[in-house]
C-alpha positions as CSV (number, residue, x, y, z in Angstrom):
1,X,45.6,100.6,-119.1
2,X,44.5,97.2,-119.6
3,X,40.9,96.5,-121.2
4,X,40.4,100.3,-121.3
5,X,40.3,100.2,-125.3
6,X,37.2,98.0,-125.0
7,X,35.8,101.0,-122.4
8,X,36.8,104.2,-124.5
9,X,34.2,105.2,-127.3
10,X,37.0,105.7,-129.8
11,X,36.8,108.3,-133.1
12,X,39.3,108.7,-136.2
13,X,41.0,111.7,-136.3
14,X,39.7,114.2,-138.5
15,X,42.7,114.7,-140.7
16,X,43.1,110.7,-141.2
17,X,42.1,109.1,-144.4
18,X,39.1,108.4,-145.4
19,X,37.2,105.0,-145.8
20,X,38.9,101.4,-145.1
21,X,42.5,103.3,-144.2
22,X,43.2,101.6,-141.0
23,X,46.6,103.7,-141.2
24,X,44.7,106.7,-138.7
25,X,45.0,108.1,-135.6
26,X,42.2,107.3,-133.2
27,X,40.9,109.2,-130.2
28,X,39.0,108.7,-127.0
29,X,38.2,111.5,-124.2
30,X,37.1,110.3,-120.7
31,X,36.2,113.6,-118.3
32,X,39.4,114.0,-117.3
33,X,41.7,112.4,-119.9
34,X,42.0,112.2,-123.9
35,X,43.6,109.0,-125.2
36,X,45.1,108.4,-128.0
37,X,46.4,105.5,-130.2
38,X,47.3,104.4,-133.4
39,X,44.9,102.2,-135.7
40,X,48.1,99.7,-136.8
41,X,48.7,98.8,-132.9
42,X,45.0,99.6,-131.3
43,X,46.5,97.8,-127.9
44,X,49.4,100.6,-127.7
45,X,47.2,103.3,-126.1
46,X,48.9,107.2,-125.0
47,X,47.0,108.5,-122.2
48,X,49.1,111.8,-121.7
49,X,48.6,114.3,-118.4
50,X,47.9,117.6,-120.0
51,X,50.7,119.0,-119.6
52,X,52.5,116.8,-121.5
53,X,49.5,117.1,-124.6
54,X,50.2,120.0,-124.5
55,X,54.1,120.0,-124.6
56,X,53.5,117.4,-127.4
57,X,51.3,119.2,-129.5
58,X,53.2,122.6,-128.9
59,X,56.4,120.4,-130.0
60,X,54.5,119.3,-133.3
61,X,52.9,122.2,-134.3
62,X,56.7,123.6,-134.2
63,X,58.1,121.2,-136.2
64,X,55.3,121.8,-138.7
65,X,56.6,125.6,-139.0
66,X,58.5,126.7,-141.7
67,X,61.9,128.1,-140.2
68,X,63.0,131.3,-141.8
C-alpha cells in the first residue's frame, strides 16, 4: 500500500491519549475499506477485508471479557 498514508485523511482513535501522545492508534476510511495503523510505525498500515475486522474486533472484544 505504498504512498497511501500520504492519500488517507487519517484521525486518532477516540480512546487514545490525549495531546502530544504519539503512542495512538490512527484510522483512515476509504468507501470501501477502513485502515488502520499505529502512530510509533505510521508506514506499517493494516488494511483488513471486513471479514477479517470483524473476526479481529470480535476476537478483542472477547479477550476484553471477564471469564467466569
Amino acid at each position: 500500500m505504498k504512498g497511501a498514508s500520504t492519500s488517507l485523511r487519517w484521525q486518532k482513535s477516540s480512546f487514545s491519549g490525549g495531546g502530544a501522545d504519539t503512542d495512538c492508534l490512527e484510522i483512515a476510511a476509504t468507501p470501501t475499506t477502513l485502515h488502520l495503523r499505529e502512530s510509533d510505525t505510521p508506514a506499517a498500515i493494516l488494511s483488513p477485508t471486513p471479514t477479517t475486522l470483524n473476526a479481529l474486533l470480535t476476537t478483542v472484544k472477547g479477550a476484553a471479557t471477564p471469564r467466569r
